[in-house]
BAMIRO-729490 format. One line per field, with one value per residue (C-alpha): residue number from 1; y, z, x; chain. Coordinates in nm, 4 decimals, always signed. Example, Ala and Ser with C-alpha at 12.3 -4.5 7.8 and 13.67 -1.06 7.14 Angstrom:
BAMIRO-729490
i <- c(1 2);
v <- c(-0.4500 -0.1060);
w <- c(+0.7800 +0.7140);
u <- c(+1.2300 +1.3670);
ch <- c(A A);
This chain:
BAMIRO-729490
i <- c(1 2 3 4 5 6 7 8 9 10 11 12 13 14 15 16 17 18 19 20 21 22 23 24 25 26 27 28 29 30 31 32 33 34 35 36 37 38 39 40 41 42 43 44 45 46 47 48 49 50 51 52 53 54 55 56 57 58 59 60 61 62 63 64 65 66 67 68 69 70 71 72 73 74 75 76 77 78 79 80 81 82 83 84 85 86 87 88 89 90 91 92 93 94 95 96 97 98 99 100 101 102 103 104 105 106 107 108 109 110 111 112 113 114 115 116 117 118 119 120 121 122 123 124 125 126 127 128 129 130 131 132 133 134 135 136 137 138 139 140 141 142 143 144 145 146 147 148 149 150 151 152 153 154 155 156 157 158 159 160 161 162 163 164 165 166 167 168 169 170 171 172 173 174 175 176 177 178 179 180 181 182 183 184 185 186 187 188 189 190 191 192 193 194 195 196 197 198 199 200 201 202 203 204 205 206 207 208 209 210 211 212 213 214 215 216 217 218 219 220 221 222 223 224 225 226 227 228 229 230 231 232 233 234 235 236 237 238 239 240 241 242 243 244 245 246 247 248 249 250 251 252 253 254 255 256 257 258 259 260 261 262 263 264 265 266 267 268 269 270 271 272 273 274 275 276 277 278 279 280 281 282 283 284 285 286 287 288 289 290 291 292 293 294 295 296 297 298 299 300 301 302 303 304 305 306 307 308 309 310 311 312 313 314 315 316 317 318 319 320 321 322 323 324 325 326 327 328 329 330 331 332 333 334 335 336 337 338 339 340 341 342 343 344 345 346 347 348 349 350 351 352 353 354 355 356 357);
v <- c(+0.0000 +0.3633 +0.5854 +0.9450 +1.1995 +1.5162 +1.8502 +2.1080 +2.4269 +2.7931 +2.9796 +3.3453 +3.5015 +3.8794 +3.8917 +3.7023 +3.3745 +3.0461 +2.7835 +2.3972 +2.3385 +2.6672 +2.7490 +3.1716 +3.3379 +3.6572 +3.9733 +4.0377 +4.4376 +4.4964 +4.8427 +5.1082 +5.2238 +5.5560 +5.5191 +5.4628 +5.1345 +4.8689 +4.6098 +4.3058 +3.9287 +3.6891 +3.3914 +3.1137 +2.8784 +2.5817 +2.4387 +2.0825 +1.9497 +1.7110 +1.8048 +1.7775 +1.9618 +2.3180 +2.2684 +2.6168 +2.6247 +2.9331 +3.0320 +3.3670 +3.4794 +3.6060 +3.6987 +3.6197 +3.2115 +3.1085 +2.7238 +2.7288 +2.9651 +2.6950 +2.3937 +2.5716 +2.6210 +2.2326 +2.1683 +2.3457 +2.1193 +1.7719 +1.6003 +1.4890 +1.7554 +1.7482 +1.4919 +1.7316 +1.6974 +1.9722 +2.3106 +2.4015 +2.7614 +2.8327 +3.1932 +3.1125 +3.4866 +3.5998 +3.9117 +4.0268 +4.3420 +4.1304 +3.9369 +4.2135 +4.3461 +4.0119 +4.0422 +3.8635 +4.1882 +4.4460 +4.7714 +4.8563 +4.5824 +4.3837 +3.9801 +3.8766 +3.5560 +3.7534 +3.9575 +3.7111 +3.7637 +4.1335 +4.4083 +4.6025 +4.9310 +4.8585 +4.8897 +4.7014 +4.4115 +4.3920 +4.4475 +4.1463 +3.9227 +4.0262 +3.9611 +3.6478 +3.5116 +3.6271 +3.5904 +3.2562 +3.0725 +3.1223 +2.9499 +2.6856 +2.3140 +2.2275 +2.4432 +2.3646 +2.6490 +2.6788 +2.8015 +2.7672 +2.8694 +3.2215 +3.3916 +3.2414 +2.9597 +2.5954 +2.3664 +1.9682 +1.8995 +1.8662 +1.9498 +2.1296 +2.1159 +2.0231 +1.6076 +1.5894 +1.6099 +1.3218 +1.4943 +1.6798 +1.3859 +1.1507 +1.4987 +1.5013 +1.1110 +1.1283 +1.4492 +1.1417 +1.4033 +1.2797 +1.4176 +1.5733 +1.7949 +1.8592 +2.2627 +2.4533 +2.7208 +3.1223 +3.3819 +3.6338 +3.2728 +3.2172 +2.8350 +2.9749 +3.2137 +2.8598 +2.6530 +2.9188 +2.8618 +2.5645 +2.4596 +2.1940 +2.2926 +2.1876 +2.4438 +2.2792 +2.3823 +2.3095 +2.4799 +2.7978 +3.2148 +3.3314 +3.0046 +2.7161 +2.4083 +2.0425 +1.8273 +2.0658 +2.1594 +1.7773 +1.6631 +1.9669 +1.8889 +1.5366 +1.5805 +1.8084 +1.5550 +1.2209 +1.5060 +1.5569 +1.1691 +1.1594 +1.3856 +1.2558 +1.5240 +1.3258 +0.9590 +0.7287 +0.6759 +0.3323 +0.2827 +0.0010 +0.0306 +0.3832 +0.3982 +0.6062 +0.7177 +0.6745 +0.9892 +1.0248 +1.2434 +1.4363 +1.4918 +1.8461 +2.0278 +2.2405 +2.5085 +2.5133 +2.8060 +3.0221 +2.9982 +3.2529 +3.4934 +3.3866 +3.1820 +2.9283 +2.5459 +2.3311 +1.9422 +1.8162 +1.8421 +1.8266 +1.4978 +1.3375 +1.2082 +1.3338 +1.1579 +1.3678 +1.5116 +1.2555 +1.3867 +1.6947 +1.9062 +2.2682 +2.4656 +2.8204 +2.9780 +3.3222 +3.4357 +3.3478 +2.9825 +3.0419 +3.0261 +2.6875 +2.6058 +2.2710 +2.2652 +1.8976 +1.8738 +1.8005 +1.5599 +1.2852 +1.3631 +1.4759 +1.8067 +1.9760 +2.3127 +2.5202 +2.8541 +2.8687 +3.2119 +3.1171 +3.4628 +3.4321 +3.6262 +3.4685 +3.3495 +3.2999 +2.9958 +2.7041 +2.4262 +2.2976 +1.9509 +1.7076 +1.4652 +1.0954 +0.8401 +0.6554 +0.8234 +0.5991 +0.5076 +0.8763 +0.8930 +0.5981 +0.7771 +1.0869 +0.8472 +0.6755 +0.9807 +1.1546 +0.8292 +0.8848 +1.2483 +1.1915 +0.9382 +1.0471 +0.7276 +0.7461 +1.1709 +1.2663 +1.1413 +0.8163 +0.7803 +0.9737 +1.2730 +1.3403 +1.7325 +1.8238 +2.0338);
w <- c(+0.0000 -0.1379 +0.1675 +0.0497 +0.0556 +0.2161 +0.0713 +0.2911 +0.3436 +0.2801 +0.5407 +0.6080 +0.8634 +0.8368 +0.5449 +0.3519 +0.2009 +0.1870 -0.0265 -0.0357 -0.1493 -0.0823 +0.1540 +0.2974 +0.4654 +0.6171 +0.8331 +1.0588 +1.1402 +1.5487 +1.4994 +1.5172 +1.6983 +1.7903 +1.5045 +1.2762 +1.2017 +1.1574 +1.4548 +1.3153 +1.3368 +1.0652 +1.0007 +0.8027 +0.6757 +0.4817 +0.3995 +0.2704 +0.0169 +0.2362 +0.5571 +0.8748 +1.2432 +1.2047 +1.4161 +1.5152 +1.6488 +1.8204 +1.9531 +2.1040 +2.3067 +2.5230 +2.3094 +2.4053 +2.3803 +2.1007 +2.1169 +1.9817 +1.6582 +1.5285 +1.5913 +1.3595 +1.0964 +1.1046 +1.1128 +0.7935 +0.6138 +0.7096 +0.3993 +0.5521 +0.5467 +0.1353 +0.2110 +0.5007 +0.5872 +0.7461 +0.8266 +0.9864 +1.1089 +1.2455 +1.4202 +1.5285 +1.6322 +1.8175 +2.0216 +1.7289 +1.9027 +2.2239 +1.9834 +1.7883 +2.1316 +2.2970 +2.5429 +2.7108 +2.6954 +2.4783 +2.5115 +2.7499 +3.0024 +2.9643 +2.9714 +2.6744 +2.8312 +3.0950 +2.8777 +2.7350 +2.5828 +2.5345 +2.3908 +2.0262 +2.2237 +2.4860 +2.5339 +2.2552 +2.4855 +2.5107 +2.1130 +2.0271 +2.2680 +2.1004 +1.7656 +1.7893 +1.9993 +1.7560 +1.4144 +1.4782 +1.8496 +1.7796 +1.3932 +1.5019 +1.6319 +1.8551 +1.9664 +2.0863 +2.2076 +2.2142 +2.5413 +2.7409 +3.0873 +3.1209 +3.1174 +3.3289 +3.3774 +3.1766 +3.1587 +3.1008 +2.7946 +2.9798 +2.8881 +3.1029 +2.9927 +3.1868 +3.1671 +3.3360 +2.9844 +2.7794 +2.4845 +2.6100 +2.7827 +2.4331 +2.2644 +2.5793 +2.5305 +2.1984 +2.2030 +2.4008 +2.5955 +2.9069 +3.1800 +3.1929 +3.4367 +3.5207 +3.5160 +3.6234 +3.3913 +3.4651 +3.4273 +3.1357 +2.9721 +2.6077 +2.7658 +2.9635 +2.7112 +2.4194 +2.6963 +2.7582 +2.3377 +2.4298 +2.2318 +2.3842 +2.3461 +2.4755 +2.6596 +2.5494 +2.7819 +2.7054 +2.7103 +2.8161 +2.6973 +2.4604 +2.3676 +2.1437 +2.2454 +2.0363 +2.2332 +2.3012 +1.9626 +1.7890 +2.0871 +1.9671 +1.5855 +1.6792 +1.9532 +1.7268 +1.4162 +1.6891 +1.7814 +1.3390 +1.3555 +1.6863 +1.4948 +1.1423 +0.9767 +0.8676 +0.7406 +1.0323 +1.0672 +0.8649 +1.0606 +1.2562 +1.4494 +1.6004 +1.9553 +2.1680 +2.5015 +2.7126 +2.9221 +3.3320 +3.5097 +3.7523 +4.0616 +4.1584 +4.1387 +4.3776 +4.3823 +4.6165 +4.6990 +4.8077 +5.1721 +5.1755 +4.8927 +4.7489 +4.4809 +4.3641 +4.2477 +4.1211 +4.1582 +3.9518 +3.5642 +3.4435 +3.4503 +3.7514 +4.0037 +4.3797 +4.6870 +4.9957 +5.2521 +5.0929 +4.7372 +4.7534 +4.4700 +4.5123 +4.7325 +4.8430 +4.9696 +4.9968 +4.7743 +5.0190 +5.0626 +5.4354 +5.4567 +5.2393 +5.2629 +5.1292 +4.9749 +4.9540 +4.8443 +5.0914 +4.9152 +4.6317 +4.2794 +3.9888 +3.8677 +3.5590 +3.5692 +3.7452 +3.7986 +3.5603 +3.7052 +3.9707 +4.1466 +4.3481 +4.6177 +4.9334 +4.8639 +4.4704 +4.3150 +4.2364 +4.1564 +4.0009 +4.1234 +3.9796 +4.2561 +4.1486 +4.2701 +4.1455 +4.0410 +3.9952 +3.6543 +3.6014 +3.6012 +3.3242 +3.0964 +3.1261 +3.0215 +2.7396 +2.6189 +2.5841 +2.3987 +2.1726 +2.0922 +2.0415 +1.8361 +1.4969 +1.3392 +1.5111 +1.4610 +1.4577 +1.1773 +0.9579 +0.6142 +0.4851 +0.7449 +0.6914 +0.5610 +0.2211 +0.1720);
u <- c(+0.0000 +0.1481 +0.1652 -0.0089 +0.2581 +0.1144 +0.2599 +0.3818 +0.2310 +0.4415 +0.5533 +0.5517 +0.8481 +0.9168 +0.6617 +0.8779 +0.7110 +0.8588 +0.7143 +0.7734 +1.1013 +1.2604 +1.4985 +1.5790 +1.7120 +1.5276 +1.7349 +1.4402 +1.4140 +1.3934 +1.5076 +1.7622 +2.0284 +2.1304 +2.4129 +2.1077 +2.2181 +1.9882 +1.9718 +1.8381 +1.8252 +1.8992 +1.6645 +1.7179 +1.4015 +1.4105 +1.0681 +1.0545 +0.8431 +0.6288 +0.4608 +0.6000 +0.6360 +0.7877 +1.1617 +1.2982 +1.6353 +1.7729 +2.1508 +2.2778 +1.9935 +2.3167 +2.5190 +2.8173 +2.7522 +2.9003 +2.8849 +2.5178 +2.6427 +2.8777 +2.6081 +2.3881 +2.6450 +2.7372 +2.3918 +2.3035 +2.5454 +2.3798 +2.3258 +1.9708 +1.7987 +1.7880 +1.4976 +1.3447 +0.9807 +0.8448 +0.9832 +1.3517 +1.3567 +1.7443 +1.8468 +2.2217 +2.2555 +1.9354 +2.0567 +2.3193 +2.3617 +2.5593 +2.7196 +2.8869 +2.9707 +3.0971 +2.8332 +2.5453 +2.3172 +2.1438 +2.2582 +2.0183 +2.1704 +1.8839 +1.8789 +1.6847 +1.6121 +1.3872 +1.2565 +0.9410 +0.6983 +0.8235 +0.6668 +0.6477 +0.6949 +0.9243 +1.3267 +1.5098 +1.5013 +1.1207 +1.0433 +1.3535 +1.1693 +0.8330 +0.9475 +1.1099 +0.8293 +0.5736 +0.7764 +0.9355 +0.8253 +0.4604 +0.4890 +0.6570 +0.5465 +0.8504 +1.1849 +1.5387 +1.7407 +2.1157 +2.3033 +2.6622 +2.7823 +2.8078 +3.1737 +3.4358 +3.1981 +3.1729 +2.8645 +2.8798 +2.6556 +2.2881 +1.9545 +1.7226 +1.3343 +0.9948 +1.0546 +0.7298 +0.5534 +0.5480 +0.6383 +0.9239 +1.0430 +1.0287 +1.2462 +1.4918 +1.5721 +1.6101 +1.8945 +2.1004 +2.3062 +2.4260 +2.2879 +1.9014 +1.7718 +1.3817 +1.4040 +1.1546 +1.0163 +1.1717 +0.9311 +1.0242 +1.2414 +1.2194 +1.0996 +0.8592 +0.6478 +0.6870 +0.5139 +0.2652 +0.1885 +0.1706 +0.5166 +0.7472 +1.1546 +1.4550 +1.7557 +2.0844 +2.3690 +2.7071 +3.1077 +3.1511 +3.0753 +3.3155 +3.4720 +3.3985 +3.4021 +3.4569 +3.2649 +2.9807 +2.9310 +2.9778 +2.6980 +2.4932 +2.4630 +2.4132 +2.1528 +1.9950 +1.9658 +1.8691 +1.5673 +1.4864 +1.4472 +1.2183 +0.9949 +1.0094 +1.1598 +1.4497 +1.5291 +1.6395 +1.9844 +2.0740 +2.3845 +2.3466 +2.6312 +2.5460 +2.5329 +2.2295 +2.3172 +1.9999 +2.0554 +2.0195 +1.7937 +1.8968 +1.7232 +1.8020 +2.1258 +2.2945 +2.5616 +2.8795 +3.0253 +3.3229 +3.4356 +3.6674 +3.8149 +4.1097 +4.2890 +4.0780 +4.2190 +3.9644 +4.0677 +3.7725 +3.6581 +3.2995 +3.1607 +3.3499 +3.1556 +3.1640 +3.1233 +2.9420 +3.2240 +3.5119 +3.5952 +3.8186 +3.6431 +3.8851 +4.0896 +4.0880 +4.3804 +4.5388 +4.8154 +5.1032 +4.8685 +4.9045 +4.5204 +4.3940 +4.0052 +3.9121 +3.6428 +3.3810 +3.0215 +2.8061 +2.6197 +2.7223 +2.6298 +2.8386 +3.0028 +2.8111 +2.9525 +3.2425 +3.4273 +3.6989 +3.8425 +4.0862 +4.0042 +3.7189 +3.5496 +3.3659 +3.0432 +3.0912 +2.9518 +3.2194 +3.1100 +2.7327 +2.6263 +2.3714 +2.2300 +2.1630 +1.9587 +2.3221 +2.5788 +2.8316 +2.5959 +2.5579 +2.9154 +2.9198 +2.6838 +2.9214 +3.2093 +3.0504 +2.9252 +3.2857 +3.4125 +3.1449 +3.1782 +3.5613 +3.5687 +3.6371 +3.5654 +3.1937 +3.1624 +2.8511 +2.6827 +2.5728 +2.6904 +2.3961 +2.4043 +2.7589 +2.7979 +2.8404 +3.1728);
ch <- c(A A A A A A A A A A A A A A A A A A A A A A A A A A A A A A A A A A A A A A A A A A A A A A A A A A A A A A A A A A A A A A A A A A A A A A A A A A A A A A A A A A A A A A A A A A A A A A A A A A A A A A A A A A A A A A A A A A A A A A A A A A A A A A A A A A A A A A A A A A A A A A A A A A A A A A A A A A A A A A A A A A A A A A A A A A A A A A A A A A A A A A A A A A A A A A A A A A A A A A A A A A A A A A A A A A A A A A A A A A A A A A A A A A A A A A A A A A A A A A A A A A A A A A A A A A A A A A A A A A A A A A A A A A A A A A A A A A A A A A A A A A A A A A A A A A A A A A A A A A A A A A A A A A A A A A A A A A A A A A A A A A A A A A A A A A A A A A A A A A A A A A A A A A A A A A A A A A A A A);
């Protein structure tokens, strides 16, 4: 029996029309600056022939997290999406104005990520949010968006999202990063206004501001392509040797901070796993080392972020822990997932997925 192919319906971003087969890309207008240059933010849409959910994939909220920019770019270059069903909507450089600048903000020190659902009259901040929620969120079926640490600051690859909806949940497995944590939702959070529409996304955190990172961005592209298949918008892998990491949940997560200012020595790297009052984590001392604080978790888990500064004041946040039910399999996952992502004979992609040049 002949399966009925379904044709795929235009879509319209920025007034702009994109019809079945087309792919464009779109500078969105947000506004001006006092230079009377245009601030604007670039869109690119490719619309496949046959129907399908609409996929938009966003990087740079803060501008100054790079990661996300480069897993777009690989992304664009899978040879799978030739045969794409449905819609792809990609903005690797939401808030161009930070990015420009090398920083996390707009230039009127606003966080665009607690800006949602924004406003077409207010601060630059508030009419960005309103545009991208309106122009590209609110057309859309299902979202991932692309973030790191934040300066001076790394992340283990992990993705945050509500796990307590079944949909979400199926989306989160299927990225196979390593570790998953049930986040709640942030008022004025680009997650927070999609679930309001009703839209389930992902948060991808991984690396660090400023910097790109290899492993981050190869578990991007490939998280991003296992979540195409999930939905149907690409063919299924037909390597048969391809490993899936079925990712851990984390529990909650906790922060450890600073007992005194000082220099700060972390003993640890993302991904190890800590055991309550045993594991020395970092040390705190003062520049002579005269005065060394140790520094343990209180409870077992394992690390998915840390200060990278080594100049820290009391109080400061050092180390992010992930608590387990077990974490010596957590820490297993973590393991098998770095073999994976460095294995250049395994990449990131099956024979058909791998990017044109």
């Amino acid at each position: 029996m002949t399966r009925k192919v379904v044709r795929n319906k235009p879509i319209t971003i920025g007034g702009v029309t994109i019809n079945p087969g087309e792919k464009k890309t779109i500078d969105l207008k947000v506004g001006k600056l006092y230079t009377h240059s245009e601030l604007s933010m670039p869109v690119q849409v490719w619309c496949g022939n046959q129907a399908g959910p609409i996929l938009f994939i966003s990087a740079a909220i803060h501008g100054d997290e790079l990661n996300g920019v480069e897993i777009i770019r690989r992304l664009l270059k899978v040879n799978a999406l030739k045969r794409l069903k449905g819609t792809l909507i990609t903005v690797p450089i939401v808030n161009l104005h930070g990015f420009i600048n090398h920083s996390r903000y707009l230039p009127d020190r606003r966080d665009l990520n607690r800006c949602f659902p924004g406003s077409k009259t207010g601060s630059i901040a508030g009419r960005l949010a309103h545009i991208f929620l309106n122009e590209i969120v609110a057309k859309a079926t299902h979202g991932i968006d692309l973030h790191t640490g934040a300066i001076n600051r790394t992340n283990l690859p992990q993705i945050r999202a509500d796990l307590d909806s079944d949909v979400v949940k199926q989306m989160a497995d299927s990225f196979g990063s390593p570790v998953m944590l049930n986040a709640n939702l942030r008022d004025g959070s680009l997650r927070a206004a999609a679930v309001k529409k009703g839209i389930p996304m992902l948060l991808y955190e991984a690396g660090e501001a400023l910097r790109f990172d290899e492993v981050s961005i190869r578990a991007g592209v490939k998280g991003i392509v296992n979540v195409m298949r999930h939905l149907q918008m690409i063919p299924q892998s037909r390597n048969k040797a391809e490993r899936k990491i079925k990712p851990v949940v984390a529990r909650s997560s906790f922060w450890i901070r600073a007992p005194q200012s000082g220099i700060f020595r972390s003993l640890v790297s993302d991904g190890c796993r800590v055991e309550a009052n045993k594991t020395l984590i970092g040390v705190v001392s003062d520049p002579f080392g005269e005065v060394e604080e140790e520094v343990y978790s209180p409870n077992s888990g394992i690390v998915i972020g840390q200060m990278c500064m080594p100049l820290v004041n009391e109080g400061e946040a050092l180390f992010h822990i992930a608590k387990f039910a077990r974490s010596d399999l957590a820490e297993g996952k973590v393991e098998e997932f770095h073999e994976e992502m460095q294995d250049d004979g395994n990449l990131l992609y099956s024979s058909e997925d791998i990017p044109a040049v």
